[in-house]
C-alpha positions as CSV (number, residue, x, y, z in Angstrom):
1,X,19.5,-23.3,7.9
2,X,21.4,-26.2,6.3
3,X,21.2,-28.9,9.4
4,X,17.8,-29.9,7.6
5,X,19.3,-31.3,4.7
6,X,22.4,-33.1,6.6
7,X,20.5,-36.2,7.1
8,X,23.7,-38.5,6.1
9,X,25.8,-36.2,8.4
10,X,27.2,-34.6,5.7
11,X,28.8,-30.8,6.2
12,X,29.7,-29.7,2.9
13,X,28.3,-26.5,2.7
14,X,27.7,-26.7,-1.2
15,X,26.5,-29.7,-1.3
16,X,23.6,-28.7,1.6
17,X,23.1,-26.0,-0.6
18,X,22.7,-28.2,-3.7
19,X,20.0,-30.8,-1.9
20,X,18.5,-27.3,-0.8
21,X,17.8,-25.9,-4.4
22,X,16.8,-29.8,-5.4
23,X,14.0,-29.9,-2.2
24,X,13.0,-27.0,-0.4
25,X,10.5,-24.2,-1.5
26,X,12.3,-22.1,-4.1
27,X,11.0,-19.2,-2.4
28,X,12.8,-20.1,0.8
29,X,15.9,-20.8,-1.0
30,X,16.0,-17.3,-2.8
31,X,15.5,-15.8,0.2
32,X,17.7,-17.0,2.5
33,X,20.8,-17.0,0.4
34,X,22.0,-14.7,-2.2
35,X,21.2,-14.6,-6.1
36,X,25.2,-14.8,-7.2
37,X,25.9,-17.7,-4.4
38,X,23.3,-19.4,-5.7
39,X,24.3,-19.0,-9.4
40,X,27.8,-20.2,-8.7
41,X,26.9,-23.6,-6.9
42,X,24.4,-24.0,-10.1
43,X,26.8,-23.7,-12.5
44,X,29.7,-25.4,-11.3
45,X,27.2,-28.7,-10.5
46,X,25.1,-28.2,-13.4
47,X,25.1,-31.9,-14.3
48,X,23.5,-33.1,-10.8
49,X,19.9,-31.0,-11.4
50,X,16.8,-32.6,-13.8
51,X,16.2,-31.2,-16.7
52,X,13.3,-29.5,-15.4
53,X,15.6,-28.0,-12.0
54,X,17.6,-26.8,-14.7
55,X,15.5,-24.8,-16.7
56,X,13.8,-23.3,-13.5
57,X,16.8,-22.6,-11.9
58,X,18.1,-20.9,-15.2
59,X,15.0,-18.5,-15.1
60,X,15.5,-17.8,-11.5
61,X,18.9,-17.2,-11.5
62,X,19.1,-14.9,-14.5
63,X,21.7,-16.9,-16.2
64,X,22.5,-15.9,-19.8
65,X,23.1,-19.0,-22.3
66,X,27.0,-17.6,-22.8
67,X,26.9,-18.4,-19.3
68,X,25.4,-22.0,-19.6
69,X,27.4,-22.9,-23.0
70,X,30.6,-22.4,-21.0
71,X,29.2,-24.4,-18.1
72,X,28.4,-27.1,-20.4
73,X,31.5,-27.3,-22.1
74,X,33.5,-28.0,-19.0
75,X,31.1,-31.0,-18.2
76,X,31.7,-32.0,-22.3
77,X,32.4,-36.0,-22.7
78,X,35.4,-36.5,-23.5
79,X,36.5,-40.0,-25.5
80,X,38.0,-42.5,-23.1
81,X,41.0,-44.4,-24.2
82,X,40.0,-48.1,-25.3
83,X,41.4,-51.2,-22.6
84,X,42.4,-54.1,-24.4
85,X,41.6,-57.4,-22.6
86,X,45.0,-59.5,-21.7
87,X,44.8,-62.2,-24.3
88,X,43.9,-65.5,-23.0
Protein backbone atom coordinates (compact mmCIF):
# COMPACT_ATOMS: atom_id res chain seq x y z
CA UNK A 1 0.00 0.00 0.00
CA UNK A 2 1.91 3.03 -1.32
CA UNK A 3 -1.17 5.80 -1.12
CA UNK A 4 0.25 6.23 2.62
CA UNK A 5 3.40 7.72 1.60
CA UNK A 6 1.88 9.95 -1.41
CA UNK A 7 1.25 12.79 0.82
CA UNK A 8 2.71 15.42 -1.93
CA UNK A 9 0.65 13.55 -4.61
CA UNK A 10 3.47 12.03 -5.86
CA UNK A 11 2.94 8.44 -7.99
CA UNK A 12 6.35 7.33 -8.59
CA UNK A 13 6.29 3.95 -7.68
CA UNK A 14 10.06 3.95 -6.62
CA UNK A 15 10.09 6.70 -4.99
CA UNK A 16 6.89 5.53 -2.64
CA UNK A 17 8.90 2.65 -2.22
CA UNK A 18 11.98 4.67 -1.23
CA UNK A 19 10.01 6.96 1.64
CA UNK A 20 8.61 3.40 2.55
CA UNK A 21 12.06 1.74 3.40
CA UNK A 22 13.04 5.47 4.99
CA UNK A 23 9.58 5.36 7.40
CA UNK A 24 7.57 2.43 7.80
CA UNK A 25 8.30 -0.73 10.02
CA UNK A 26 11.06 -2.70 8.30
CA UNK A 27 9.12 -5.68 9.06
CA UNK A 28 6.14 -4.41 7.07
CA UNK A 29 8.31 -3.39 4.28
CA UNK A 30 9.99 -6.91 3.95
CA UNK A 31 6.89 -8.36 3.84
CA UNK A 32 4.94 -6.72 1.58
CA UNK A 33 7.34 -6.49 -1.27
CA UNK A 34 10.07 -8.70 -2.37
CA UNK A 35 13.84 -9.10 -1.15
CA UNK A 36 15.37 -8.42 -4.96
CA UNK A 37 12.78 -5.40 -5.62
CA UNK A 38 13.81 -4.04 -2.67
CA UNK A 39 17.58 -4.49 -3.26
CA UNK A 40 17.29 -2.81 -6.69
CA UNK A 41 15.57 0.46 -5.56
CA UNK A 42 18.44 0.46 -2.65
CA UNK A 43 21.07 0.27 -4.82
CA UNK A 44 20.28 2.41 -7.60
CA UNK A 45 19.36 5.43 -4.82
CA UNK A 46 21.90 4.56 -2.49
CA UNK A 47 22.96 8.16 -1.87
CA UNK A 48 19.33 9.31 -0.61
CA UNK A 49 19.46 6.80 2.77
CA UNK A 50 21.49 7.89 6.28
CA UNK A 51 24.23 6.20 6.99
CA UNK A 52 22.54 4.24 9.50
CA UNK A 53 19.44 3.23 6.75
CA UNK A 54 22.28 2.18 4.88
CA UNK A 55 24.00 -0.23 6.96
CA UNK A 56 20.60 -1.74 8.03
CA UNK A 57 19.28 -1.95 4.86
CA UNK A 58 22.63 -3.67 3.68
CA UNK A 59 22.10 -6.42 6.45
CA UNK A 60 18.61 -6.93 5.42
CA UNK A 61 19.02 -7.10 2.03
CA UNK A 62 21.94 -9.47 1.91
CA UNK A 63 23.92 -7.27 -0.31
CA UNK A 64 27.55 -8.31 -0.76
CA UNK A 65 30.28 -5.31 -0.68
CA UNK A 66 31.12 -6.19 -4.64
CA UNK A 67 27.74 -5.24 -4.88
CA UNK A 68 27.94 -1.84 -2.85
CA UNK A 69 31.60 -0.88 -4.36
CA UNK A 70 29.97 -0.86 -7.80
CA UNK A 71 26.92 1.08 -6.44
CA UNK A 72 29.27 3.49 -5.07
CA UNK A 73 31.30 4.01 -7.94
CA UNK A 74 28.44 5.06 -10.11
CA UNK A 75 27.45 7.84 -7.53
CA UNK A 76 31.65 8.69 -7.51
CA UNK A 77 32.22 12.73 -7.65
CA UNK A 78 33.44 13.51 -10.44
CA UNK A 79 35.62 17.13 -10.88
CA UNK A 80 33.51 19.85 -12.23
CA UNK A 81 35.05 22.08 -14.89
CA UNK A 82 36.07 25.56 -13.23
CA UNK A 83 33.70 28.92 -14.52
CA UNK A 84 35.72 31.82 -14.95
CA UNK A 85 33.95 35.13 -13.97
CA UNK A 86 33.48 37.63 -17.19
CA UNK A 87 36.10 40.19 -16.33
CA UNK A 88 34.81 43.41 -15.15
Amino acid sequence: MLNNFSWDKEKSKVELLIRKMKFQDPRKTVAEHSKDELKEVFLKNYFRFSEKEKSFWKVILDISEEELAKCKSNFEEKELPKIHPYPL
